[in-house]
KEZA-358202 format. One record per residue (C-alpha): residue in three letters; y, z, x. Coordinates in steps of 0.001 Angstrom, whole numbers, plus 500000, padded with zeros to 6 digits. Layout:
<pts>
@code = ala yy = Y zz = Z xx = X $
...
</pts>
This chain:
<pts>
@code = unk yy = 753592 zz = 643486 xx = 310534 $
@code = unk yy = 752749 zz = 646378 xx = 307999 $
@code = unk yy = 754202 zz = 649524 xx = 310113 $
@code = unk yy = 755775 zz = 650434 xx = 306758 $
@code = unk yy = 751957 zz = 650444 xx = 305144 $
@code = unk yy = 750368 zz = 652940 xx = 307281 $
@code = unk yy = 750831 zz = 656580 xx = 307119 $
@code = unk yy = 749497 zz = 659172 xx = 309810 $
@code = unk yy = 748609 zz = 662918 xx = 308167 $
@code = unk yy = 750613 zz = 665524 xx = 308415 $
@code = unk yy = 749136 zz = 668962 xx = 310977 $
@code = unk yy = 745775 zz = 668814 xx = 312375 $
@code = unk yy = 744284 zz = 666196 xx = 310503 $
@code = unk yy = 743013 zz = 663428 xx = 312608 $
@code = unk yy = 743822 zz = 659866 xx = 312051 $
@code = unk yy = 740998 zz = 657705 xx = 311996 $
@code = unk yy = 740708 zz = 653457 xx = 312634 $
@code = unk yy = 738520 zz = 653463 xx = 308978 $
@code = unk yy = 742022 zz = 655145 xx = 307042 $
@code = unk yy = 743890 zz = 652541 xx = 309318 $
@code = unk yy = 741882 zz = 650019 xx = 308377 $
@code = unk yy = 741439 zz = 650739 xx = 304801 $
@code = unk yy = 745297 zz = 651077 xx = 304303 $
@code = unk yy = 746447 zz = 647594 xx = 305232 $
@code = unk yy = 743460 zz = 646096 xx = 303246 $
@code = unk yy = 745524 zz = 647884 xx = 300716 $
@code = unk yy = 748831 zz = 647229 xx = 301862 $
@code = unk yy = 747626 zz = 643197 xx = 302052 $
@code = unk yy = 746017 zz = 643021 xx = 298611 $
@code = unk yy = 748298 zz = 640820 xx = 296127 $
@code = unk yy = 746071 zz = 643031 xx = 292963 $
@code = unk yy = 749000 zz = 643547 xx = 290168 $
@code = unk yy = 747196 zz = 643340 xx = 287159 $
@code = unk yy = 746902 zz = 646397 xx = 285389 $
@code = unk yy = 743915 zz = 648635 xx = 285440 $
@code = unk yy = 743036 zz = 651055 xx = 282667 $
@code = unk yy = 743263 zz = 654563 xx = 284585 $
@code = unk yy = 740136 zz = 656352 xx = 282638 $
@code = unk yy = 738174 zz = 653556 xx = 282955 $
@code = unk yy = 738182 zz = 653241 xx = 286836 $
@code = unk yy = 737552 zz = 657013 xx = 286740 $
@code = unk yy = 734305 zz = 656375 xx = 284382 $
@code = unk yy = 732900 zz = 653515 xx = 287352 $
@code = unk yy = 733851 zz = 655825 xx = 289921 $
@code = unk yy = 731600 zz = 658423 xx = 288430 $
@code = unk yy = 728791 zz = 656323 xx = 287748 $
@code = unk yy = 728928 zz = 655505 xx = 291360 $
@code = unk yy = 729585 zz = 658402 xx = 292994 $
@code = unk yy = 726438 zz = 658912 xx = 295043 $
@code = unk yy = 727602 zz = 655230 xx = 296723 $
@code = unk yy = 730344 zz = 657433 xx = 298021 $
@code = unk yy = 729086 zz = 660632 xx = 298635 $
@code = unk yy = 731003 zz = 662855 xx = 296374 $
@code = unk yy = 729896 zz = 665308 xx = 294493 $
@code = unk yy = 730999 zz = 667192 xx = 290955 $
@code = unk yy = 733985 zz = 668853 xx = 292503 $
@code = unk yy = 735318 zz = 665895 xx = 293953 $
@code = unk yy = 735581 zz = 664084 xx = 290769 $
@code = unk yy = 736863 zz = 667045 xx = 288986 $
@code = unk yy = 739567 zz = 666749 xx = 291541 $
@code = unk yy = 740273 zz = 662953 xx = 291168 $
@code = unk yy = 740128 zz = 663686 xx = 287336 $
@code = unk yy = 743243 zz = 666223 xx = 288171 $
@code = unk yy = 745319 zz = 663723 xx = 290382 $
@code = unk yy = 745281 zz = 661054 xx = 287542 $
@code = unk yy = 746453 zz = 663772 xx = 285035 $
@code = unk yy = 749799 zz = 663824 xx = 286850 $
@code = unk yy = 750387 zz = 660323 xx = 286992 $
@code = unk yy = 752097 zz = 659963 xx = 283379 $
@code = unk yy = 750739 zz = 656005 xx = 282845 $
@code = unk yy = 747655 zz = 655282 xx = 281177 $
@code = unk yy = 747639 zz = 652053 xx = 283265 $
@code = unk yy = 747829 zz = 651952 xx = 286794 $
@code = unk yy = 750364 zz = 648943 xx = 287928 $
@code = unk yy = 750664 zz = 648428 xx = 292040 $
@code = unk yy = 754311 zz = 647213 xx = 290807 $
@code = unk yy = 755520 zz = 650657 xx = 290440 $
@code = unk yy = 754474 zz = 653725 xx = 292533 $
@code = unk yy = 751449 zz = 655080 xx = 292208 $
@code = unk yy = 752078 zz = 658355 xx = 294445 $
@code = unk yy = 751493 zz = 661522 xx = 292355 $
@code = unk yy = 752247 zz = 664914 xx = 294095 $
@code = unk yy = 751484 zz = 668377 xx = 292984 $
@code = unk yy = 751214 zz = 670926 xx = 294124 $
@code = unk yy = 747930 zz = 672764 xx = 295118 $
@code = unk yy = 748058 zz = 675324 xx = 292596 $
@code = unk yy = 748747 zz = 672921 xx = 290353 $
@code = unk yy = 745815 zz = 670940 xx = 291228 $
@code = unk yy = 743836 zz = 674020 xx = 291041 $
@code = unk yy = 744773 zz = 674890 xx = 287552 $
@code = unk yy = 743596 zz = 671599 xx = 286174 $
@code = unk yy = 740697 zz = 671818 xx = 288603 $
@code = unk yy = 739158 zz = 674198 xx = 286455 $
@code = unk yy = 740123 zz = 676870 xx = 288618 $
@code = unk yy = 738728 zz = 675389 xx = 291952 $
@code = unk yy = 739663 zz = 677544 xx = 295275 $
@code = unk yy = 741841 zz = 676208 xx = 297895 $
@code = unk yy = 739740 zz = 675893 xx = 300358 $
@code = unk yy = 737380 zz = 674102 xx = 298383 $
@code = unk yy = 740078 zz = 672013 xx = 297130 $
@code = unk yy = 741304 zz = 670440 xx = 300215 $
@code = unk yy = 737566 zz = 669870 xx = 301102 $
@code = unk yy = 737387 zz = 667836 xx = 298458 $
@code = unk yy = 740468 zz = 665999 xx = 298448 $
@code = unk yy = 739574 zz = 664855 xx = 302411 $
@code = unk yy = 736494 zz = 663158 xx = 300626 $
@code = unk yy = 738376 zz = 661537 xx = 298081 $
@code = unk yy = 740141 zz = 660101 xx = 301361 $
@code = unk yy = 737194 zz = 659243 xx = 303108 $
@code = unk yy = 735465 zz = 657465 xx = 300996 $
@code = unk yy = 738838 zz = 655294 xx = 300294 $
@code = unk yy = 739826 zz = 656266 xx = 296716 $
@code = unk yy = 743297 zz = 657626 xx = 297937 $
@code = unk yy = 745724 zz = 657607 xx = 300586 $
@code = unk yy = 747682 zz = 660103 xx = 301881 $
@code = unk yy = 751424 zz = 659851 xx = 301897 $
@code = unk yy = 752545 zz = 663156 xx = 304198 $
@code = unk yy = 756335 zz = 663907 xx = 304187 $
@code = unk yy = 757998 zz = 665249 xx = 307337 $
@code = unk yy = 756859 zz = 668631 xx = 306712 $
@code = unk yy = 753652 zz = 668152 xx = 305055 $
@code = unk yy = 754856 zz = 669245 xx = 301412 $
@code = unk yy = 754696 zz = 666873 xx = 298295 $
@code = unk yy = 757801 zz = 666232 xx = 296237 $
@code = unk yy = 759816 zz = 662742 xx = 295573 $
@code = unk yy = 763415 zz = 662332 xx = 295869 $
@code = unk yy = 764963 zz = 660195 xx = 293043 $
@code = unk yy = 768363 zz = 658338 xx = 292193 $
@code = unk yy = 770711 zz = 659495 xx = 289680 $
@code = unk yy = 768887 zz = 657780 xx = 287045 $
@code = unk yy = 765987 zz = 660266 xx = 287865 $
@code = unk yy = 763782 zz = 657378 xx = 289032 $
@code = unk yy = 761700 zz = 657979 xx = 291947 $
@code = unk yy = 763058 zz = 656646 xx = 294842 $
@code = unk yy = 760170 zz = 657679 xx = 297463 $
@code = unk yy = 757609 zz = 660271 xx = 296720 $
@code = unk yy = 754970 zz = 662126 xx = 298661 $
@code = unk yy = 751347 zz = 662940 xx = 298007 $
@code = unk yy = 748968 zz = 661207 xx = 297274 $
@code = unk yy = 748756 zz = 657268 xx = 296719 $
@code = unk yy = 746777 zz = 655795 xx = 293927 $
@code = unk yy = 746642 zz = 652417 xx = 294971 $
@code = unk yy = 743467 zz = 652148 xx = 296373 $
@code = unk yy = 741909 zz = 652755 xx = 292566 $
@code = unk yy = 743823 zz = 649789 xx = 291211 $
@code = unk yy = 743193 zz = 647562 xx = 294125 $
@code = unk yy = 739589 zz = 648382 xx = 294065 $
@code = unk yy = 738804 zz = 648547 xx = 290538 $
@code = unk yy = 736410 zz = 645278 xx = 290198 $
@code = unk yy = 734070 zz = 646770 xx = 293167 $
@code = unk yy = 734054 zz = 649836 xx = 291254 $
@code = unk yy = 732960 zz = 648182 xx = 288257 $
@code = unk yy = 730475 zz = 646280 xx = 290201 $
@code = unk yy = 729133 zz = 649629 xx = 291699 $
@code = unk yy = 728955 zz = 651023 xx = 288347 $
@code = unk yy = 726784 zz = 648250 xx = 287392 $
@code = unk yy = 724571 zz = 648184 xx = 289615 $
@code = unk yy = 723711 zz = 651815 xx = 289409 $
@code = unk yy = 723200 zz = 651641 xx = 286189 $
@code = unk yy = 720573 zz = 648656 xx = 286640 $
@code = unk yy = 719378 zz = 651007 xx = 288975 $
@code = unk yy = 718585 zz = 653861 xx = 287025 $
@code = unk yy = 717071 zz = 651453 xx = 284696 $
@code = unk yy = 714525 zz = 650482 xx = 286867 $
@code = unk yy = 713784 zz = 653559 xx = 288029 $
@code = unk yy = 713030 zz = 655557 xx = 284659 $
@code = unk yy = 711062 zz = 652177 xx = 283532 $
@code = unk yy = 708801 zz = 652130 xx = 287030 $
@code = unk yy = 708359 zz = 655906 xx = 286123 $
@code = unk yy = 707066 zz = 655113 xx = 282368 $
@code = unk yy = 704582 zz = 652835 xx = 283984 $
@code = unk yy = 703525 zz = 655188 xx = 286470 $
@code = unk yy = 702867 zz = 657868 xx = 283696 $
@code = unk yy = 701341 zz = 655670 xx = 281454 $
@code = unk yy = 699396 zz = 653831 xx = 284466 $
@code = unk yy = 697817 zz = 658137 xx = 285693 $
@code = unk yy = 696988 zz = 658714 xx = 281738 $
@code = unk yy = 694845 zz = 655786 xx = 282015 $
@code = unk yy = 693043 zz = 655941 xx = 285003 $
@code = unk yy = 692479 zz = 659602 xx = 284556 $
@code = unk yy = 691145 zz = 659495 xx = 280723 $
@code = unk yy = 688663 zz = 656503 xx = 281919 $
@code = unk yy = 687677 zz = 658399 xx = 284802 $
@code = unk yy = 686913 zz = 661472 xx = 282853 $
@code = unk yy = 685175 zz = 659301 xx = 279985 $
@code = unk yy = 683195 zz = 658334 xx = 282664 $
@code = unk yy = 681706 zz = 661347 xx = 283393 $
@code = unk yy = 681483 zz = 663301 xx = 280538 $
@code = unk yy = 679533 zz = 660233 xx = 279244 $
@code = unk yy = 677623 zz = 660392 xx = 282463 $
@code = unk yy = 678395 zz = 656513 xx = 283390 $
@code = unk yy = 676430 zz = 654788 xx = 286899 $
@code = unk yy = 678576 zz = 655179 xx = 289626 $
@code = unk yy = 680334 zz = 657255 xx = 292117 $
@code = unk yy = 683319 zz = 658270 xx = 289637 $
@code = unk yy = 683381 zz = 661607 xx = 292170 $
@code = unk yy = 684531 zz = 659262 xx = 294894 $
@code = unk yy = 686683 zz = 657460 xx = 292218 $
@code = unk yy = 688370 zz = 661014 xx = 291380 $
@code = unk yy = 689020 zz = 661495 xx = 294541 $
@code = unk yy = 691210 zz = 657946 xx = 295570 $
@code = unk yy = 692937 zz = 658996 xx = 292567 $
@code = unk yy = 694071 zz = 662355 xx = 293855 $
@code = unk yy = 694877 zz = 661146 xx = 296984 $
@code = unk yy = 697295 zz = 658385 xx = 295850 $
@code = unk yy = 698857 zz = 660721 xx = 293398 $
@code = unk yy = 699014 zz = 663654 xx = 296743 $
@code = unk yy = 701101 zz = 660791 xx = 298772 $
@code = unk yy = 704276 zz = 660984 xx = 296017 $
@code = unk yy = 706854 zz = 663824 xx = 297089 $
@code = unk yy = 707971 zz = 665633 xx = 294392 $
@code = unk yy = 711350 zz = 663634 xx = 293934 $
@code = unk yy = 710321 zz = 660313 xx = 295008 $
@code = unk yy = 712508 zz = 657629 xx = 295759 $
@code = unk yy = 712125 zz = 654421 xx = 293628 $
@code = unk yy = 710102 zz = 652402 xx = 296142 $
@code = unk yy = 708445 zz = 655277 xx = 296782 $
@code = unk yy = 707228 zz = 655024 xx = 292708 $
@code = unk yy = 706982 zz = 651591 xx = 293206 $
@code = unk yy = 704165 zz = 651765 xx = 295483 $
@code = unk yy = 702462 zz = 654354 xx = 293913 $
@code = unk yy = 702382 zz = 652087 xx = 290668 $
@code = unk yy = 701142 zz = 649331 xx = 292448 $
@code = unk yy = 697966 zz = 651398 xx = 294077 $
@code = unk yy = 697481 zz = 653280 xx = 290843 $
@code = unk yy = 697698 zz = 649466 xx = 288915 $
@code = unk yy = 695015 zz = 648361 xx = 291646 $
@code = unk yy = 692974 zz = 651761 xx = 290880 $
@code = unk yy = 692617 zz = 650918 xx = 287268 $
@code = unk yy = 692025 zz = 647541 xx = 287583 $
@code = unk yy = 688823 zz = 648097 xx = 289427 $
@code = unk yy = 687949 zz = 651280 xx = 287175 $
@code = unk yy = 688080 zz = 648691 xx = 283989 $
@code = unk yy = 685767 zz = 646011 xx = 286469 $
@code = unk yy = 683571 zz = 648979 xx = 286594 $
@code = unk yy = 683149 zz = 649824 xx = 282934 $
@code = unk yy = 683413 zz = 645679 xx = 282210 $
@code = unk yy = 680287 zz = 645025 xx = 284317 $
@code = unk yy = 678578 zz = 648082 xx = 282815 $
@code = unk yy = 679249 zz = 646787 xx = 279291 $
@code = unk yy = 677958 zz = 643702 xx = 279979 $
@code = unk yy = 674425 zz = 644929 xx = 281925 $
@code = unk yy = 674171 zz = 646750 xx = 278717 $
@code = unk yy = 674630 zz = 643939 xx = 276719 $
@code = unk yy = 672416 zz = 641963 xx = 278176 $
@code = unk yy = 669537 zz = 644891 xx = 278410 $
@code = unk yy = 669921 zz = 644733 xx = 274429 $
@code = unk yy = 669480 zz = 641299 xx = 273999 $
@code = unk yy = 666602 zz = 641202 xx = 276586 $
@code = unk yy = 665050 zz = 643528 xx = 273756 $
@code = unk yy = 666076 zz = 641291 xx = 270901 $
@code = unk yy = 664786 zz = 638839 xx = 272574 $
@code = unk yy = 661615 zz = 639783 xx = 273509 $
@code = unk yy = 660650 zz = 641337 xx = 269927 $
@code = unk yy = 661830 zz = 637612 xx = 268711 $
@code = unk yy = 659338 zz = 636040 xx = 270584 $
@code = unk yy = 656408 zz = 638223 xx = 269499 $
@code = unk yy = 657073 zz = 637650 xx = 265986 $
@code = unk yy = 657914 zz = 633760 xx = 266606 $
@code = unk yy = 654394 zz = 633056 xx = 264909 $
@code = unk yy = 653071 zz = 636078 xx = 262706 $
@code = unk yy = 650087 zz = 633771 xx = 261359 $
@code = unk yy = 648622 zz = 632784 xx = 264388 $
@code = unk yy = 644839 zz = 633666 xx = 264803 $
@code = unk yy = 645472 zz = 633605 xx = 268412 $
@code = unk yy = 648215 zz = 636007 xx = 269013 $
@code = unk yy = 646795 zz = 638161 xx = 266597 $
@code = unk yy = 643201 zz = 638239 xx = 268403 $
@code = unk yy = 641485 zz = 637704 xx = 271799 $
@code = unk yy = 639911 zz = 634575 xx = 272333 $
@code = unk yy = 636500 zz = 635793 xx = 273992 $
@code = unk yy = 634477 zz = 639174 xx = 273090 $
@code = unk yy = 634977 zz = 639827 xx = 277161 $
@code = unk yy = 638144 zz = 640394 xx = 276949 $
@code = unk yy = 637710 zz = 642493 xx = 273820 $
@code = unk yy = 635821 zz = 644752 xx = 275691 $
@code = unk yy = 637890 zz = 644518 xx = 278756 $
@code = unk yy = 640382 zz = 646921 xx = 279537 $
@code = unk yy = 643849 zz = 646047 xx = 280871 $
@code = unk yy = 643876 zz = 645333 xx = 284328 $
@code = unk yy = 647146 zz = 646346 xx = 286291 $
@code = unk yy = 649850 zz = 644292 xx = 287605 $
@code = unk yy = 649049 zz = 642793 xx = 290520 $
@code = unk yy = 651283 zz = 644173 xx = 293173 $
@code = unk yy = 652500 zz = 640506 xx = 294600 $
@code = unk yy = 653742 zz = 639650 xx = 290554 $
@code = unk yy = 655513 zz = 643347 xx = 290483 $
@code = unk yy = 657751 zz = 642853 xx = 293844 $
@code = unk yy = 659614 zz = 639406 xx = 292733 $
@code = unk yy = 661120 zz = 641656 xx = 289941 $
@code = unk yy = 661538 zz = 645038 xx = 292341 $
@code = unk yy = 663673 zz = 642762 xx = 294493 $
@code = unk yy = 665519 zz = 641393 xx = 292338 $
@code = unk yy = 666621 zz = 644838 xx = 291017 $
@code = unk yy = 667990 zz = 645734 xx = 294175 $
@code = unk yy = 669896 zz = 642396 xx = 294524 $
@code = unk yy = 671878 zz = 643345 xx = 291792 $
@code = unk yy = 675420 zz = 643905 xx = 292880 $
@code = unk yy = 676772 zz = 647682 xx = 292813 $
@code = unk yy = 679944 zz = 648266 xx = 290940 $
@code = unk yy = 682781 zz = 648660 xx = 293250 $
@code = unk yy = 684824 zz = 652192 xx = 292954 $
@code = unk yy = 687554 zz = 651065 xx = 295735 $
@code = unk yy = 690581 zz = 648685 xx = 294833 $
@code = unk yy = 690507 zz = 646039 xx = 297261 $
@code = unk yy = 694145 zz = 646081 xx = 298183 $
@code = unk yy = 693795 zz = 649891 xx = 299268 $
@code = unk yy = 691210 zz = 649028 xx = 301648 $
@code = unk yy = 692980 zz = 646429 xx = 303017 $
@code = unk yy = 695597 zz = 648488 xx = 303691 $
@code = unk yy = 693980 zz = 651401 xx = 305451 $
@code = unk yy = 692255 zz = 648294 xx = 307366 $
@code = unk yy = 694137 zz = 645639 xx = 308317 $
@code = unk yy = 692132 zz = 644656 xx = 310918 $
@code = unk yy = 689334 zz = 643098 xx = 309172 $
@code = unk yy = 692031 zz = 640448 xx = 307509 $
@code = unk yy = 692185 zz = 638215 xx = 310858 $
@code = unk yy = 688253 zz = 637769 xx = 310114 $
@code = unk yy = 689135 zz = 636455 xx = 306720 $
@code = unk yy = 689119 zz = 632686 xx = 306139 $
@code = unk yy = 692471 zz = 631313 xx = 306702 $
@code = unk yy = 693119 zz = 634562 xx = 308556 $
@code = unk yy = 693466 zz = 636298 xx = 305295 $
@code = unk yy = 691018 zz = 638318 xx = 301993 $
@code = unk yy = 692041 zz = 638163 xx = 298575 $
@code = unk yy = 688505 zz = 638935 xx = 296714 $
@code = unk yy = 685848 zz = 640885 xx = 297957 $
@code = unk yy = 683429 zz = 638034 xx = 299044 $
@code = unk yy = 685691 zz = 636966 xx = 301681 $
@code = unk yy = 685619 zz = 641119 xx = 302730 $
@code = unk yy = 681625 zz = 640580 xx = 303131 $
@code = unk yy = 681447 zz = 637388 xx = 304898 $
@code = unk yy = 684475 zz = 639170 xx = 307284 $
@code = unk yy = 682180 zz = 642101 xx = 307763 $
@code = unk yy = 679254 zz = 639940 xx = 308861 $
@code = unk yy = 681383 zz = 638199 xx = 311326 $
@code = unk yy = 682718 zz = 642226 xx = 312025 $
@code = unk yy = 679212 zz = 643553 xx = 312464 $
@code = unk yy = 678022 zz = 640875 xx = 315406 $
@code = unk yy = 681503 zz = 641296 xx = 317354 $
@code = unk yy = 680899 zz = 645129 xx = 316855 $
@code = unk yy = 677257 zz = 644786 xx = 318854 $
@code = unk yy = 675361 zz = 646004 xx = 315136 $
@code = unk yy = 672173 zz = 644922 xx = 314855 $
@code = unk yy = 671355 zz = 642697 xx = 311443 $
@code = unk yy = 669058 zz = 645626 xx = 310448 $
@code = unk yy = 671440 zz = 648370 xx = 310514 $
@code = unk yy = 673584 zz = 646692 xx = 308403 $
@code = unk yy = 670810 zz = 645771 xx = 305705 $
@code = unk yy = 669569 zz = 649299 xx = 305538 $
@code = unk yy = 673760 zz = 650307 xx = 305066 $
@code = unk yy = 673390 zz = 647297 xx = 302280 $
@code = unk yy = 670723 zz = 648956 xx = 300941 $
@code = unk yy = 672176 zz = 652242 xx = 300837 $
@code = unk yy = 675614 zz = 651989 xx = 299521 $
@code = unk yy = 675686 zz = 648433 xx = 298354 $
@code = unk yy = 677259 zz = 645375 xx = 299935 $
@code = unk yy = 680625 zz = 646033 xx = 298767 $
@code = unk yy = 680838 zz = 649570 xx = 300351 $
@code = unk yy = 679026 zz = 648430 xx = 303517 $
@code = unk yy = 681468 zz = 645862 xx = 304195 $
@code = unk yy = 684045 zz = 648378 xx = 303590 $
@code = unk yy = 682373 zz = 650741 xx = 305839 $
@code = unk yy = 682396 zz = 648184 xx = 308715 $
@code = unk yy = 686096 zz = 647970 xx = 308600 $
@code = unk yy = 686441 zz = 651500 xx = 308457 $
@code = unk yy = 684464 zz = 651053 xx = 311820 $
@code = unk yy = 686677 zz = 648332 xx = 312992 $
@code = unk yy = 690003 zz = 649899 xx = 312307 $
@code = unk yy = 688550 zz = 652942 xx = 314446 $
@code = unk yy = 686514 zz = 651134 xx = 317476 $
@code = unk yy = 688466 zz = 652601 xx = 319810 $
@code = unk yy = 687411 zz = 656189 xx = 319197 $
@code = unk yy = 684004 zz = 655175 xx = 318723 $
@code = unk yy = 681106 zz = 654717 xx = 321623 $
@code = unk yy = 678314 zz = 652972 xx = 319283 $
@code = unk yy = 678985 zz = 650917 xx = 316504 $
@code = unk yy = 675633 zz = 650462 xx = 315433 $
@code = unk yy = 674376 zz = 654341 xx = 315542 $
@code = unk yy = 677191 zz = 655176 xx = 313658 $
@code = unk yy = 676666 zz = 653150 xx = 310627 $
@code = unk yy = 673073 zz = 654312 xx = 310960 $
@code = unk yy = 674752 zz = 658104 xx = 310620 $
@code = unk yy = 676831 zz = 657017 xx = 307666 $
@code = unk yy = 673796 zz = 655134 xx = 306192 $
@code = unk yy = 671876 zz = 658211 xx = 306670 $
@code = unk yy = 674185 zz = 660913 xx = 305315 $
@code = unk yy = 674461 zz = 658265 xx = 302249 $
@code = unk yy = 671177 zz = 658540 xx = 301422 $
@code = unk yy = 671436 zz = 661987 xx = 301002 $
@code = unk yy = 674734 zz = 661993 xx = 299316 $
@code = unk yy = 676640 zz = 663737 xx = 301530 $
@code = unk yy = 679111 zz = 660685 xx = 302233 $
@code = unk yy = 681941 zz = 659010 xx = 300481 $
@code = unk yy = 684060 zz = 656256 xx = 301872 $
@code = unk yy = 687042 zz = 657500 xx = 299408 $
@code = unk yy = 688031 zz = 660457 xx = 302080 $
@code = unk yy = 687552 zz = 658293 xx = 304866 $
@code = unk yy = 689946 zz = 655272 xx = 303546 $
@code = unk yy = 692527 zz = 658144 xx = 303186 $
@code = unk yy = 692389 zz = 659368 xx = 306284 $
@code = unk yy = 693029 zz = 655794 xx = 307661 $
@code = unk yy = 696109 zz = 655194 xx = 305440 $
@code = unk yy = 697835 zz = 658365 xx = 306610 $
@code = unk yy = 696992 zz = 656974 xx = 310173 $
@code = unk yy = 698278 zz = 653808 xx = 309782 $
@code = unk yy = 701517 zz = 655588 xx = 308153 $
@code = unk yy = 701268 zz = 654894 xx = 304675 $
@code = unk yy = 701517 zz = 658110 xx = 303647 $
@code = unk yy = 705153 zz = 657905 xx = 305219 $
@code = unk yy = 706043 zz = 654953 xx = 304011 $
@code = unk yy = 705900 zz = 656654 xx = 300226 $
@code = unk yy = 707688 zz = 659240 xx = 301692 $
@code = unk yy = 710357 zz = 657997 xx = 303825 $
</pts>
């Protein structure tokens, strides 16, 4: 039995099962070691959003240890301090009454004292002739010496906390500088490619972070911004290399005419026919081997992969194994796509065509993802692959629109 352990409040104030409950946890804790005073006050304000206080409330706790005369709290000896509230209010700072008790009920709520209401309601403590407190009223301490590890523990783990945070915002910033400055390299330097469209993912995952975000919210951003420059450094990485290998194609080629300077044949043709001769064209049949090989040559993706998988996870379950993790297994899925979807093998060449495999595949999960709202698969792509042609269509608006219907926008948000 602990009837002697638990205390009702004095007036109005309602008793509650939580201050029932957390006052025999207190009254059945065997904690007597002592606890430094100020420094279970410094882990209760590095963890005071765990409990919901704010300022005033700690400038309030602050006061109630300043009348308990120990430096060291000790559950041996009584812990139950009791001034008045003008008292309190003086080394409050000056805080108003009303405020004050406000205040001091949070300080109770959240379980960092107890009350301990006299008859009457007042505080005071009657003592023996010694002048040693015999039983006192106010408010108990306890519950800060009995709880000090989790405190400490608390305080910890905010502070790892915080730590994360600020570091997942240094990558973030460092993460935008980079992305933006290649993206404006880009074009001022008047690069191949869509970097317009590119611009625009980048504004749009940059418009889905409130203005104090959360960090998962950062988190997430990070990781799509992360995913954004990876496939902006692809980009430039392919370029580099095409340009590379255009130069040495040169090299090349002026290598081989100058192989054999002193040959008589090289130098001169080998029957007066063709000296009079003009050149004759290409024929058209030796021209088109090369023509289609140009447009073979696979387009430079300006989407990261894991974004579009995200605002279409539909076209996953066509994967192989049921999942994508490069963006050949996102064509072969939007093959499979295009047949279920009833469009015919030459729409989806001419979208090929048009805006490159990559973004054709990407297009038919756009198409996938919204099926449901759309009546022909086929014309549609034809109306995409149409409006592409005359650049009035980007897939970057479109993928944005999808994440914000499949609730991705919240999720940063929430």
């Amino acid at each position: 039995m602990h009837m002697g352990h638990v205390t009702t409040p004095f007036g109005r104030r309602p008793m509650t099962l939580a201050l029932v409950k957390g006052q025999l946890e207190v009254a059945e804790s065997k904690f007597t070691a002592c606890v430094e005073k100020w420094k279970v006050f410094r882990d209760v304000c590095e963890a005071r959003e765990r409990f919901g206080l704010q300022d005033r409330a700690l400038a309030v706790l602050d006061a109630l240890l300043t009348f308990y005369p120990e430096s060291e709290l000790n559950t041996e000896k009584g812990l139950v301090v009791f001034p008045s509230n003008g008292q309190l209010s003086v080394r409050a700072h000056g805080i108003t009454g009303t405020t004050l008790r406000r205040h001091l009920a949070a300080l109770v709520e959240a379980g960092l004292i107890q009350r301990r209401d006299s008859p009457n309601g007042k505080r005071y403590a009657h003592r023996d002739r010694d002048g040693e407190i015999e039983q006192a009223y106010g408010f108990d301490l306890t519950p800060l010496a009995v709880r000090a590890a989790e405190f400490a523990s608390l305080a910890q783990d905010v502070a790892a906390e915080r730590i994360r945070f600020r570091r997942a915002k240094e990558s973030l910033t460092i993460c935008r500088r980079d992305v933006r400055k290649l993206i404006t390299a880009a074009i001022e330097e008047e690069a191949p490619g869509d970097w317009l469209a590119v611009e625009g993912v980048y504004i749009g995952i940059l418009a889905g972070l409130p203005r104090h975000p959360s960090r998962p919210q950062v988190e997430v951003t990070l990781e799509e911004m992360a995913l954004l420059r990876e496939e902006v450094l692809n980009r430039l990485e392919i370029q580099a290399k095409a340009e590379n290998m255009d130069v040495n194609g040169i090299q090349n080629g002026c290598h081989i005419q100058n192989s054999k300077p002193e040959s008589i044949h090289e130098l001169e043709p080998s029957s007066e026919k063709e000296q009079g001769e003009p050149a004759r064209p290409e024929p058209e049949t030796m021209r088109k081997p090369q023509a289609k090989a140009k447009a073979n040559v696979e387009p430079i993706k300006s989407l990261p992969l894991g974004m579009v998988l995200r605002a279409c996870p539909q076209i996953t379950d066509y994967g192989p194994g049921g999942g994508i993790s490069h963006w050949r297994e996102l064509m072969a899925a939007a093959v499979l796509v295009r047949s279920m979807l009833g469009v015919s093998p030459s729409a989806y060449q001419e979208a090929c065509d048009a805006m490159g495999p990559e973004n054709a595949a990407v297009a038919i999960a756009c198409i996938l993802e919204r099926s449901n709202f759309i009546n022909s698969a086929g014309g549609y792509l034809r109306d995409l692959t149409r409006r592409t042609e005359r650049g009035e269509f980007s897939l970057g608006p479109m993928l944005m629109a999808l994440l914000k219907a499949n609730g991705e926008g919240f999720r940063r948000a929430g």
